[in-house]
C-alpha positions as CSV (number, residue, x, y, z in Angstrom):
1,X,-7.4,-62.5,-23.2
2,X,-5.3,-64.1,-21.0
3,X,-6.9,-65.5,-18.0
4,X,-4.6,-64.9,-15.5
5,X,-3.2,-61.4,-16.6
6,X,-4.5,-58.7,-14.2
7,X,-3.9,-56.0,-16.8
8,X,-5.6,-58.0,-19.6
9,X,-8.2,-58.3,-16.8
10,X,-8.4,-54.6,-15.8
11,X,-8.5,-53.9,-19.6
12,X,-11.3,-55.9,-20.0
13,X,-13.0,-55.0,-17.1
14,X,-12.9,-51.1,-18.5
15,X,-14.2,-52.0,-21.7
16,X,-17.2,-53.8,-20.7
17,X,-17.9,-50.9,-18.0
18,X,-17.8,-48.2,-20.5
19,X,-20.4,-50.4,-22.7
20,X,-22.8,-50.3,-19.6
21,X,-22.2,-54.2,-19.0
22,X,-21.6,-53.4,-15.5
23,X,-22.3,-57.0,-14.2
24,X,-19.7,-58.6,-16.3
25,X,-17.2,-55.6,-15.4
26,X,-17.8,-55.9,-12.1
27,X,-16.6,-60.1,-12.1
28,X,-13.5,-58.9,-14.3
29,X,-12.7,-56.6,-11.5
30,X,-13.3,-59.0,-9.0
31,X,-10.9,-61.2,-10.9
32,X,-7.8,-59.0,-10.8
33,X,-8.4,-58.6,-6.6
34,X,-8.4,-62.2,-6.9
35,X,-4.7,-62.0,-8.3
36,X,-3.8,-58.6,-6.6
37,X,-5.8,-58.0,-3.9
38,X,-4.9,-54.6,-3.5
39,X,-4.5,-53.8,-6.8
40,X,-5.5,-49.8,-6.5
41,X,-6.8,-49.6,-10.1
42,X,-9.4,-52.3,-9.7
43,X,-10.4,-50.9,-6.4
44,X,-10.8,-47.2,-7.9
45,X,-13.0,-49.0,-10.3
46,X,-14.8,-50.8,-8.2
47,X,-15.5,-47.4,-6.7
48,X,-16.8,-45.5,-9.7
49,X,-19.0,-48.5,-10.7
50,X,-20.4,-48.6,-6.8
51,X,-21.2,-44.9,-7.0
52,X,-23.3,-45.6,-10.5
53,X,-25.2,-48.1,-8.9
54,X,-26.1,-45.5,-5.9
55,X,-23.6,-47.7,-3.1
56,X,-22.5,-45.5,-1.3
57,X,-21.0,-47.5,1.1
58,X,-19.2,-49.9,-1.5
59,X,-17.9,-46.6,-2.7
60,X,-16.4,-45.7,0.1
61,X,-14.9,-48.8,1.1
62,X,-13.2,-49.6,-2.6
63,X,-12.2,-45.8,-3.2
64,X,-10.4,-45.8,0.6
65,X,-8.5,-49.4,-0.3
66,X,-7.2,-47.6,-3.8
67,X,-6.1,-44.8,-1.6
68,X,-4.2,-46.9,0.6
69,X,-2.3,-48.8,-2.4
70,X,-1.9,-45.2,-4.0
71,X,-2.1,-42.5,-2.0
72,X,-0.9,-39.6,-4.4
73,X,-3.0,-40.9,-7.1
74,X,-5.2,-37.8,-8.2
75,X,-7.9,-39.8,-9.8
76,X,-8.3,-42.1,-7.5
77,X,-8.3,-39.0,-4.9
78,X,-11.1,-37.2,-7.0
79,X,-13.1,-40.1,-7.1
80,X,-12.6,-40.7,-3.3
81,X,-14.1,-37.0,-3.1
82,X,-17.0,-37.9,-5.5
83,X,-17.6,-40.9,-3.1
84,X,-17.8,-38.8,0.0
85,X,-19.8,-36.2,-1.4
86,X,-22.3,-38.3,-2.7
87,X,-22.0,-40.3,1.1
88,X,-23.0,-36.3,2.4
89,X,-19.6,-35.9,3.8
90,X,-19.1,-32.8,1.8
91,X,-16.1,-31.2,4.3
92,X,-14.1,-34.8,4.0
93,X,-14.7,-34.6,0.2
94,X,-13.6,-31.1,-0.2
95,X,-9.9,-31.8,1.2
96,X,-10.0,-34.8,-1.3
97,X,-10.8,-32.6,-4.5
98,X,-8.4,-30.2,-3.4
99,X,-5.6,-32.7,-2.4
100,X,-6.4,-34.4,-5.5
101,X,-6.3,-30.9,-7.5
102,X,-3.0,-30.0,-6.1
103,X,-1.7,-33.1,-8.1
104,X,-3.8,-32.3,-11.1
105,X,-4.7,-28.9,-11.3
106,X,-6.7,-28.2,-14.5
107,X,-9.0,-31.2,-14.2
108,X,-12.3,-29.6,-14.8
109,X,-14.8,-32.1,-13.3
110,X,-13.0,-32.5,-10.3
111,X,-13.1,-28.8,-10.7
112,X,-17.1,-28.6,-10.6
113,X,-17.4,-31.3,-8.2
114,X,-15.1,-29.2,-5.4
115,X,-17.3,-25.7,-6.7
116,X,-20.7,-28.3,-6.0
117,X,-19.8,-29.3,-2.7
118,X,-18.3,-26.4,-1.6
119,X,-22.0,-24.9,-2.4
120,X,-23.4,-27.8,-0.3
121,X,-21.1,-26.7,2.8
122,X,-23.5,-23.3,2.4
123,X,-20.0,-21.3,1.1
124,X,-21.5,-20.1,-2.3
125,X,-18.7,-17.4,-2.7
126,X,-15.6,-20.0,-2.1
127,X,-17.6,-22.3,-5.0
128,X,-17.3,-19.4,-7.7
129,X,-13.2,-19.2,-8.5
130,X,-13.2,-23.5,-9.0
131,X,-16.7,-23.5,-10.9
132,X,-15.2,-20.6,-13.2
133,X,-12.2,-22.3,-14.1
134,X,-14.0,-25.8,-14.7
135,X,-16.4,-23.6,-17.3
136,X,-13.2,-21.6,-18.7
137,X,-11.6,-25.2,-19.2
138,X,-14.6,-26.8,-20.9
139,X,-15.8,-24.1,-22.9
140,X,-18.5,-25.9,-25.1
141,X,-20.1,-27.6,-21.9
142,X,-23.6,-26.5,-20.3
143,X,-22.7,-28.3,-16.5
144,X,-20.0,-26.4,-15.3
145,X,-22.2,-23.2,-16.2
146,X,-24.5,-24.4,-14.9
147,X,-23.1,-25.1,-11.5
148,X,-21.7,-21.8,-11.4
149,X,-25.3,-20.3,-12.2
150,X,-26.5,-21.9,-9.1
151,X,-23.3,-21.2,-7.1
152,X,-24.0,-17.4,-7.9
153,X,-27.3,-17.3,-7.2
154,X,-26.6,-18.9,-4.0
155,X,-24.1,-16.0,-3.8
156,X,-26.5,-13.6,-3.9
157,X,-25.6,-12.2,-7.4
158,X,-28.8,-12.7,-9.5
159,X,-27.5,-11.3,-12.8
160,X,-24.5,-13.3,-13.1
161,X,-26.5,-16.4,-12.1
162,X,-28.9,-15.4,-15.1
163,X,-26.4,-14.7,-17.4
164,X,-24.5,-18.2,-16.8
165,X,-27.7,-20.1,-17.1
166,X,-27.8,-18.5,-20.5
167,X,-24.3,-19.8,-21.4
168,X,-25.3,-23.2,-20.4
169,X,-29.0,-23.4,-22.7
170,X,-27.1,-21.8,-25.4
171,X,-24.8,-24.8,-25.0
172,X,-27.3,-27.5,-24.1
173,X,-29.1,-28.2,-27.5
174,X,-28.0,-32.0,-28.0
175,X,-28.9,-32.1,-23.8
176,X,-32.5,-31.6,-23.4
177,X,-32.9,-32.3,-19.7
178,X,-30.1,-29.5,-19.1
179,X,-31.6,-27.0,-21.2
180,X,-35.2,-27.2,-19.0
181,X,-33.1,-27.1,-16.0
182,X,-31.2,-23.6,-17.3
183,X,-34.5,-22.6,-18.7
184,X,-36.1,-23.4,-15.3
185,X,-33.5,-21.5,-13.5
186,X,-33.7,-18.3,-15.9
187,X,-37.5,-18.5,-15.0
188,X,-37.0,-18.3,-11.0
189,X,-34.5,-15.5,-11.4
190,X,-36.9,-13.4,-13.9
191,X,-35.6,-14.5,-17.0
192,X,-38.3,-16.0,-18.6
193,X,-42.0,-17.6,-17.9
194,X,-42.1,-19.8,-15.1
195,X,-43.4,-23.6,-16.1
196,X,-45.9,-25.4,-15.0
197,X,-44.0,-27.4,-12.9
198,X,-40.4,-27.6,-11.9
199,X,-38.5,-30.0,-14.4
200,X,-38.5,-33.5,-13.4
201,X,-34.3,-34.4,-13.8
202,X,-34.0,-31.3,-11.7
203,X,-35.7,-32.3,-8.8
204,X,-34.7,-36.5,-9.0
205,X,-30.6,-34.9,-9.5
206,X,-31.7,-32.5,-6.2
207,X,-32.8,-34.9,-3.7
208,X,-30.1,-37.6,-5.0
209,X,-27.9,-35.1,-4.2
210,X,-29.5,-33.9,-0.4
211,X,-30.4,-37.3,0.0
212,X,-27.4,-38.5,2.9
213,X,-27.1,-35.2,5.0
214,X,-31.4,-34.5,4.1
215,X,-32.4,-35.6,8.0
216,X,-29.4,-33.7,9.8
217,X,-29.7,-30.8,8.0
218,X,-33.7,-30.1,7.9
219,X,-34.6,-31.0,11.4
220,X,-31.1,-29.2,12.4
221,X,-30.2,-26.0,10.3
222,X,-33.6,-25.7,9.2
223,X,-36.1,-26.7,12.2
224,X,-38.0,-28.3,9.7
225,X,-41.7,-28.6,10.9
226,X,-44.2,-29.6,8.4
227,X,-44.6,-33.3,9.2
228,X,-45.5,-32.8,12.1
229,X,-48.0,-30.0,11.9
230,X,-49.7,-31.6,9.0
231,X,-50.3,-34.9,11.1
232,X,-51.6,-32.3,14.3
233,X,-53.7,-31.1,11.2
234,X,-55.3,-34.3,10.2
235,X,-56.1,-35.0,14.0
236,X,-57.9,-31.5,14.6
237,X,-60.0,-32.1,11.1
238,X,-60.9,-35.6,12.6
239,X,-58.9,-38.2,12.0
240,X,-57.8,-40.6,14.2
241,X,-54.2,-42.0,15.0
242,X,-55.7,-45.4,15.2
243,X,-53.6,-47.5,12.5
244,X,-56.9,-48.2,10.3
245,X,-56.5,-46.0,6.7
246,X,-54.5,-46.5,3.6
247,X,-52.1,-43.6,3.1
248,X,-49.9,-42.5,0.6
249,X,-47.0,-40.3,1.5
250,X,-46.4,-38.5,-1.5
251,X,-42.9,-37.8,-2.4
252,X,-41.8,-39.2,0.7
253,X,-37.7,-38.8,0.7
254,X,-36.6,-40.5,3.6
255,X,-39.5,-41.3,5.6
256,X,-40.1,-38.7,8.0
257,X,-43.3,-37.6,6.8
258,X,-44.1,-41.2,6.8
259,X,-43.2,-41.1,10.7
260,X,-45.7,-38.4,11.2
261,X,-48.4,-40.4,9.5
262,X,-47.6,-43.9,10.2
263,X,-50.1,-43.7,13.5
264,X,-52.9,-43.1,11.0
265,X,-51.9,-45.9,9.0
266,X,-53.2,-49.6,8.6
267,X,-50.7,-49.6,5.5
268,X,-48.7,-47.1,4.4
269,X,-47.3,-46.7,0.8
270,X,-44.6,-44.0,-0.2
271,X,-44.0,-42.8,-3.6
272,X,-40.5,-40.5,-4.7
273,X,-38.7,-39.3,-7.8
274,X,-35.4,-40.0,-5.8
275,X,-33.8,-43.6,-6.0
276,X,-31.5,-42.4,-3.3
277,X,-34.4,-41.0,-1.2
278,X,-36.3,-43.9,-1.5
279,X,-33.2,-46.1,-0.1
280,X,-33.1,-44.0,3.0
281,X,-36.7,-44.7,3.4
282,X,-36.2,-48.5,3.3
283,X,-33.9,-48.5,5.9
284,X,-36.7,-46.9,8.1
285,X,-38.8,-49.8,7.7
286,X,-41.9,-47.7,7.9
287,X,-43.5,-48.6,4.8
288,X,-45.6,-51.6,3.7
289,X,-44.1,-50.3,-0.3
290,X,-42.1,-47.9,-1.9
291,X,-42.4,-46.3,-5.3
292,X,-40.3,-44.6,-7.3
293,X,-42.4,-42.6,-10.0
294,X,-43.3,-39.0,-10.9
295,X,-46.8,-38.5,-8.7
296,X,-48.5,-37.4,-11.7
297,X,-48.0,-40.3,-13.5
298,X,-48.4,-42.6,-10.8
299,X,-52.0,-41.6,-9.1
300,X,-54.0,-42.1,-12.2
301,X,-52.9,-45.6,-12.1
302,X,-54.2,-46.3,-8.5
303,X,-57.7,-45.4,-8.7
304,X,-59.7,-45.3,-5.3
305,X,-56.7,-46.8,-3.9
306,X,-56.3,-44.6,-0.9
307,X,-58.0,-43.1,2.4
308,X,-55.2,-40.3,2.7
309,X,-52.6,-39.0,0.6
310,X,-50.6,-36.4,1.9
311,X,-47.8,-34.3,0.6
312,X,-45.6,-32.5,2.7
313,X,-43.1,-30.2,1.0
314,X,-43.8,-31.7,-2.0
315,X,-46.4,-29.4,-4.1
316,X,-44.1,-26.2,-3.9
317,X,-42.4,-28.2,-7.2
318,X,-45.7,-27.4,-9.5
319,X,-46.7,-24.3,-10.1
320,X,-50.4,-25.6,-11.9
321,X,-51.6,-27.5,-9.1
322,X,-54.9,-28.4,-11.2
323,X,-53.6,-31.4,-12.4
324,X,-52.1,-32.5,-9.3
325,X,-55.5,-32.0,-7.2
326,X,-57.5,-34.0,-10.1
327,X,-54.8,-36.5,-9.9
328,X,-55.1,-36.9,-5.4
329,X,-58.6,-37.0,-5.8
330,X,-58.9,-40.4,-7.7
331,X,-56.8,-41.9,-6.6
332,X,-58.9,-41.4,-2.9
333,X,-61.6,-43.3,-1.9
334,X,-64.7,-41.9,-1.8
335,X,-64.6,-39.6,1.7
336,X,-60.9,-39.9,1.5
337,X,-58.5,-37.0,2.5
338,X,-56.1,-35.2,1.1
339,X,-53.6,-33.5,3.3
340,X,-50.2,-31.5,1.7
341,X,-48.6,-28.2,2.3
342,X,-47.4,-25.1,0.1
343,X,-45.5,-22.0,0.3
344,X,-47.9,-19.4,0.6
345,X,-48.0,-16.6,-1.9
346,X,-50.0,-13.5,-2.5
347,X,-52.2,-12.1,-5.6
348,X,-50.9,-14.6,-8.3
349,X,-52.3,-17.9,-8.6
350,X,-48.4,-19.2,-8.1
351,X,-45.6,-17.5,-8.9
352,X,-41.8,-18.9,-9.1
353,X,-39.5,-17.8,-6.3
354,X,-35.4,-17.3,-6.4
355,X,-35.4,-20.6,-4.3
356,X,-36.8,-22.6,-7.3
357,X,-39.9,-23.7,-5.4
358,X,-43.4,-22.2,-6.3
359,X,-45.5,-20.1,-4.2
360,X,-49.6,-20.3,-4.4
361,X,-52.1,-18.1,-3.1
362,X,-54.7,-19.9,-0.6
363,X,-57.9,-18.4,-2.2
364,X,-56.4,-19.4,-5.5
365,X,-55.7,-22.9,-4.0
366,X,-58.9,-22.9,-2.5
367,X,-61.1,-22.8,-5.7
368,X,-58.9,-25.5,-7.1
369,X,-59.4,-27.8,-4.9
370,X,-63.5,-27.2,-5.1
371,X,-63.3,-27.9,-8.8
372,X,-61.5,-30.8,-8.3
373,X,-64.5,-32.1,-6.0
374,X,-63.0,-31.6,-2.5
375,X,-64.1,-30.2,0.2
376,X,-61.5,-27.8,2.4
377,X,-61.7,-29.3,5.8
378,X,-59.0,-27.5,7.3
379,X,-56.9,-24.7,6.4
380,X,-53.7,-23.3,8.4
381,X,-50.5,-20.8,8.2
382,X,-47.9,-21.6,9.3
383,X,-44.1,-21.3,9.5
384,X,-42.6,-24.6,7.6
385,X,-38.8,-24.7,8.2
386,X,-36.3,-21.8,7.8
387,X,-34.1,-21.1,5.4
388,X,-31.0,-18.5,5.2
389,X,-31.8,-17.2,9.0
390,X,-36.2,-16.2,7.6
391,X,-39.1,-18.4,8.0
392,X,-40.1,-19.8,5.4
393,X,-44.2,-18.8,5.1
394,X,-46.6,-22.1,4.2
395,X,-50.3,-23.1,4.2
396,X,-51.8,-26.2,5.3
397,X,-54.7,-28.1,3.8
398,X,-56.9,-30.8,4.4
399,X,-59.6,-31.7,2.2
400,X,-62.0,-33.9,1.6
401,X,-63.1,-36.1,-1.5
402,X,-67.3,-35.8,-1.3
């Protein structure tokens, strides 16, 4: 290769980047800038590999420099969209996929990434006609149908989300982490047996996804309250703001649980499926340490290592909440407290709702947490957040480990 080619460079640079050498790509890339600093194809680059590496911010800055070089480019337009979206600018990214469909209008990811964020913007209905196309254009593929399952249950129309879902699982056999997520999907609209839990991939790709607009939009749009309440909860069962316990804030996204309950707290540790969630949370600088793990495999490791663990808005992902309680309760100290919320349900022990979040009954609950060896300290209703104009019914819990 020569060394001082910037094509032989670029070249390079791609090869080594689609063999997941991203370090080595990266310094090829970085070499043709060197030659052509405003070479638009390294920048665009540049750009895709920031936004694998969850820089958002590198994304943005390298996809705007291709732009400038190239502004009618339509990858590098669709890639400045994927950027923005995944920065939770979701109206700035829709004008880029469409500017960048206008150029190239049969390009079916840029497709399903307009139909995605389009969803994001809370317009459902406008998401349908680019999320059909991408499917019609891919016709073997289980994401586009699967985005436009979602979009139309979003939409309101239950049987053609249920009927795309199945399009996608019958397509998904080499994709197993797609298949439980159209199988989980057919279970919340009716379509099959609701899991045990909702699948892991599913809610990691969520809150990746919700993870830059999460703040704005839950303690906006959605007067999200449950962070608060459960630390007024903890206080009126007995426990004092005074900075002395170990607490765990269990699936902690971007720290403001961990604001609720950092008064309690001589350390406090948070613990997430989301890498993305877990960077806003650093920037809080809240926590003493910051885990990114699935809870159930996490807590067994950390016996006894806790006063309080407390889960707010995080339960309502398991539907079994047996293993879940057996797991909080070792890894509390002895007389530790356990302090989480759920949607509250009626009759069944839990029961999966159009919303893909599970519902549990308190009595059911209740028991649960007996067997496990708790003891209920508290117990409230309450109203969590809202969602589509309703409240959005929960129930509050603080036990005790005897």
């Amino acid at each position: 290769m020569p060394q001082d080619d910037p094509i032989a460079l670029l070249q390079a640079g791609a090869a080594r980047h689609a063999e997941g050498q991203w370090t080595k790509a990266e310094w090829l890339y970085r070499q043709v800038l060197k030659r052509r600093p405003q070479d638009p194809n390294a920048h665009n680059l540049l750009g895709v590999l920031a936004r694998q590496r969850g820089d958002a911010a590198g994304a943005l800055r390298h996809t705007e420099r291709a732009l400038a070089a190239s502004p009618e480019e339509p990858v590098f337009l669709a890639n400045r969209g994927a950027a923005l979206a995944e920065a939770g600018r979701l109206a700035e990214a829709v004008i880029a996929f469409r500017a960048a469909l206008a150029r190239r209008p049969e390009d079916p990811v840029t497709l399903r990434n307009l139909g995605q964020a389009l969803c994001g913007l809370g317009d459902p209905a406008a998401a349908l006609p680019p999320l059909a196309q991408a499917a019609a254009l891919l016709p073997e593929a289980p994401e586009p149908r699967l985005a436009l399952a979602h979009a139309r249950r979003e939409a309101g129309d239950a049987a053609g989300a249920a009927a795309a879902a199945g399009e996608a699982l019958a397509r998904a056999a080499s994709q197993p982490a797609l298949a439980e997520q159209a199988r989980f999907l057919l279970a919340a609209l009716g379509g099959g047996p609701a899991p045990g839990r909702a699948p892991a991939a599913y809610v990691r790709d969520l809150f990746d996804q919700f993870a830059p607009r999460f703040e704005a939009e839950l303690t906006g749009r959605l007067d999200y309250r449950t962070p608060a309440l459960l630390a007024g909860l903890l206080e009126r069962a007995g426990l004092a703001p005074a900075r002395r316990l170990r607490v765990l804030d269990l699936g902690c996204g971007t720290g403001l649980s961990g604001a609720a309950l950092a008064g309690f707290a001589r350390r406090l540790e948070g613990l997430d499926l989301s890498p993305r969630m877990l960077a806003e949370a650093r920037r809080r600088g809240l926590y003493d340490a910051l885990h990114e793990a699935d809870l159930l495999d996490w807590l067994p490791r950390h016996p006894g290592g806790f006063d309080v663990v407390a889960a707010a808005d995080v339960l309502n992902y398991l539907g079994d909440l047996a293993p879940a309680l057996a797991a909080i309760h070792g890894a509390l100290a002895p007389g530790g407290v356990a302090a989480f919320s759920l949607e509250a349900g009626v009759g069944a022990p839990f029961a999966l709702g159009a919303a893909m979040r599970f519902r549990h009954d308190a009595g059911h609950v209740a028991g649960l947490a007996e067997a496990a060896g708790f003891a209920v300290l508290a117990q409230e209703a309450a109203v969590l957040r809202q969602e589509k104009g309703a409240p959005v019914e929960g129930l509050l819990f603080v036990l005790r480990r005897d």
